[in-house]
C-alpha positions, -999 to 999 in steps of 0.1 A, spaced: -151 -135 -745 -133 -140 -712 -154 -132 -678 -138 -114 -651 -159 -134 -621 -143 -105 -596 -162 -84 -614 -193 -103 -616 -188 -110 -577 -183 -67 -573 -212 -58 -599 -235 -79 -578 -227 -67 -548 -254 -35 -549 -281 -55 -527 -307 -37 -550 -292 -48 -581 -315 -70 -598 -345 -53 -584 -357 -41 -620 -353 -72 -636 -369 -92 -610 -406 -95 -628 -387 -113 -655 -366 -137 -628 -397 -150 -614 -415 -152 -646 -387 -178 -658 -386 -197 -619 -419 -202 -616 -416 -220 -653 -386 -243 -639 -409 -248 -612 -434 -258 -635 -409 -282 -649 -401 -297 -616 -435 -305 -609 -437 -334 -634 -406 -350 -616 -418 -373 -589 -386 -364 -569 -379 -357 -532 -350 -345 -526 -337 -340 -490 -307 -316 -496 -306 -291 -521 -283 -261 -534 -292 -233 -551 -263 -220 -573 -265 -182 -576 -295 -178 -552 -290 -140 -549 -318 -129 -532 -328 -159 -518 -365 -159 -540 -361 -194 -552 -349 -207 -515 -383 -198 -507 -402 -215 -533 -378 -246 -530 -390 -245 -492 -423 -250 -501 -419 -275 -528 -399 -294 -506 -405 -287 -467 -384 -313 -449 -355 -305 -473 -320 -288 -460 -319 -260 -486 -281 -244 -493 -278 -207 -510 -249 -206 -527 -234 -171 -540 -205 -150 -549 -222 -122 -541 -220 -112 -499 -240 -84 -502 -271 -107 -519 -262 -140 -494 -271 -112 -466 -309 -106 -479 -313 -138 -485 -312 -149 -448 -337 -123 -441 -364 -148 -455 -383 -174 -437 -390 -204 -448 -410 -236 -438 -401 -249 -401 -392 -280 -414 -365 -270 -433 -327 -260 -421 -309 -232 -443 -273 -232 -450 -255 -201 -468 -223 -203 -486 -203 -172 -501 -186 -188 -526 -178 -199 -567 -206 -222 -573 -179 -240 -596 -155 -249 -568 -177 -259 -537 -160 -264 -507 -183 -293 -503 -176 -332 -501 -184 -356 -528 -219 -367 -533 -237 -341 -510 -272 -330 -526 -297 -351 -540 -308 -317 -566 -287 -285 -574 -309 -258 -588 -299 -230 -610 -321 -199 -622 -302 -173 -646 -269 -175 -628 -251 -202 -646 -237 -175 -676 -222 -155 -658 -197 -181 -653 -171 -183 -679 -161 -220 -680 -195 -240 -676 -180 -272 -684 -160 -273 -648 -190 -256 -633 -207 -287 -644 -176 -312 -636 -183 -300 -603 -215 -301 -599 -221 -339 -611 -185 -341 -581 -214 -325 -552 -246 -348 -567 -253 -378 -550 -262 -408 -576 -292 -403 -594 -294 -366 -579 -313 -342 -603 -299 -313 -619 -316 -283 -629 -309 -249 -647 -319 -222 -668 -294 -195 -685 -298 -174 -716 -287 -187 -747 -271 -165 -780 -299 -148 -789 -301 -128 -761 -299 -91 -768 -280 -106 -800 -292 -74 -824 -283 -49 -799 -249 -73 -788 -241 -69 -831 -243 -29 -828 -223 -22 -805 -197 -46 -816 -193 -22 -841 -189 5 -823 -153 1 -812 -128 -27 -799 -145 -30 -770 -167 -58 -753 -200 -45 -745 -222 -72 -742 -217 -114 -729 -221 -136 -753 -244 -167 -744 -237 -203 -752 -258 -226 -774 -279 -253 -764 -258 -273 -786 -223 -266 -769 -245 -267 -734 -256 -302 -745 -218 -310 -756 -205 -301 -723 -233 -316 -699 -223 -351 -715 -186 -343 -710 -192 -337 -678 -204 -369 -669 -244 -361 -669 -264 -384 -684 -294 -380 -711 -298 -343 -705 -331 -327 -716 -328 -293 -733 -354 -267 -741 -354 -230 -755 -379 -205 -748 -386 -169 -765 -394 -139 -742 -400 -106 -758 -399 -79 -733 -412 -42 -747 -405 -11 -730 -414 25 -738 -381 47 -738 -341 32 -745 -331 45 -711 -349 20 -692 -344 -8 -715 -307 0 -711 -313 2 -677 -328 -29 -673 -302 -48 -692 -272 -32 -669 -301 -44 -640 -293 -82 -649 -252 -77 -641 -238 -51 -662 -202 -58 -682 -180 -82 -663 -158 -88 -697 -120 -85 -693 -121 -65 -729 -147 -38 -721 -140 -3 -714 -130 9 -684 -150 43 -686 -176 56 -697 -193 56 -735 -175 85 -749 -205 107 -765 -199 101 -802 -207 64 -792 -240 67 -771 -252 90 -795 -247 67 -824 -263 40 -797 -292 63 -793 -305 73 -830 -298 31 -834 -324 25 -812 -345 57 -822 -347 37 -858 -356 3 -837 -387 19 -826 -417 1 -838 -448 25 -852 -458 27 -817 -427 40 -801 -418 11 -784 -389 -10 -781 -384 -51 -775 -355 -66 -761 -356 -103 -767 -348 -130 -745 -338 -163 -757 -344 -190 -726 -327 -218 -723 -335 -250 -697 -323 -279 -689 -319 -308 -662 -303 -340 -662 -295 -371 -637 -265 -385 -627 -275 -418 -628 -260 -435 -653 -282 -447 -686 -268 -459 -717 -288 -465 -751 -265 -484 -771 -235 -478 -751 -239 -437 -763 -256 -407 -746 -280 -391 -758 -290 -349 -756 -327 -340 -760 -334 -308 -774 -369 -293 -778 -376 -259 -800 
């Protein structure tokens, strides 16, 4: 399915936006952070690609107080709440409005680029990581998360069925992430996929909540609104997904990753770790 990233860039561009969703933003940064712990690392200039609010700007400050930290993201509207935070003294903050895959940066500029749920809403990854090993510095770490197929896969199948339209984004694999990490030019990356089941009590505010994290941005999905023989049909389907409790999950499938760009060969081939 093809992304329409002026869409993406528009969709974000309510500054409350991803308000709803935010307990479940944290929840998976502060588990990169954990991550990132374990890496004896210190890193002097850092990006954040797809900061939005600026949350994980913050944290990086702390982590890393004498770093110069750089928010990067499409979105004006979220660059402009970012700058309302402070962070530590030590630290200089840059902002750029901008496609995290073409940086209007030099060659070999940050020692770490940092990524929390932003990276698929992006539809070519491979030159979003082309570019991103181009910005690294050597032996500069990079780190991500982004959801991976099963995301929302059950509810992603019913509507498919619907009608010809594109409802829901459709994730890549750790496999073709892996594929296109090496292609890139990253070295030994180190995959790993988490679960998150999220439950909620009526379909309105799951449905809410999933429009929350960026809405449609597909080139092939409707341009009005659900006609009402469809969001019926989408209502009784989740009526019958109900468990005996009344409640509804939404599952999240996780997926993290980080890699170096220093180069390290075993036996002249590179090798992908992946973790399930």
């Amino acid at each position: 399915m093809s992304i329409e990233l002026q869409k993406v860039r528009s969709l974000f561009e309510k500054r409350t936006r991803v308000t709803d969703v935010a307990f479940l933003i944290r929840e998976i940064a502060n588990r990169m952070n954990e991550r990132l712990s374990v890496m004896k690392i210190t890193p002097l200039r850092i990006m954040d690609a797809g900061c939005g609010h600026g949350d994980d700007l913050q944290m990086l400050s702390e982590k890393f107080p004498e770093a110069r930290l750089t928010g990067v993201d499409a979105s004006f509207a979220m660059l402009s709440r970012a700058r309302g935070y402070r962070c530590h003294a030590g630290n200089r903050l840059d902002y750029v409005c901008g496609d995290f895959g073409l940086l209007p940066v030099r060659r070999s500029v940050f020692d770490m680029i940092w990524s929390n749920l932003s990276l698929h809403w992006h539809e070519d990854i491979a030159s979003v990581f082309k570019e991103w090993v181009r910005v690294l510095a050597q032996e500069g770490l990079m780190m991500f998360s982004c959801f991976g197929p099963g995301t929302w896969s059950a509810l992603r199948n019913f509507c498919n069925g619907l009608d010809a339209y594109s409802h829901i984004l459709e994730f890549n694999s750790m496999r073709e992430i892996g594929d296109k990490l090496i292609g890139a030019g990253f070295v030994a990356p180190v995959l790993e996929r988490e679960w998150i089941t999220v439950t909620y009590a009526t379909a309105e505010k799951m449905l809410a909540d999933i429009r929350a994290f960026g809405g449609n941005p597909l080139k092939g999905r409707p341009k009005g609104l659900w006609g009402k023989k469809s969001y019926r049909k989408l209502m009784e389907y989740l009526d019958a997904e109900q468990s005996e409790y009344g409640l509804l999950s939404l599952e999240f499938e996780v997926i993290y990753a980080h890699a170096f760009k220093e180069k390290k060969l075993v036996r002249q081939e590179r090798i992908i770790e992946i973790f399930r």
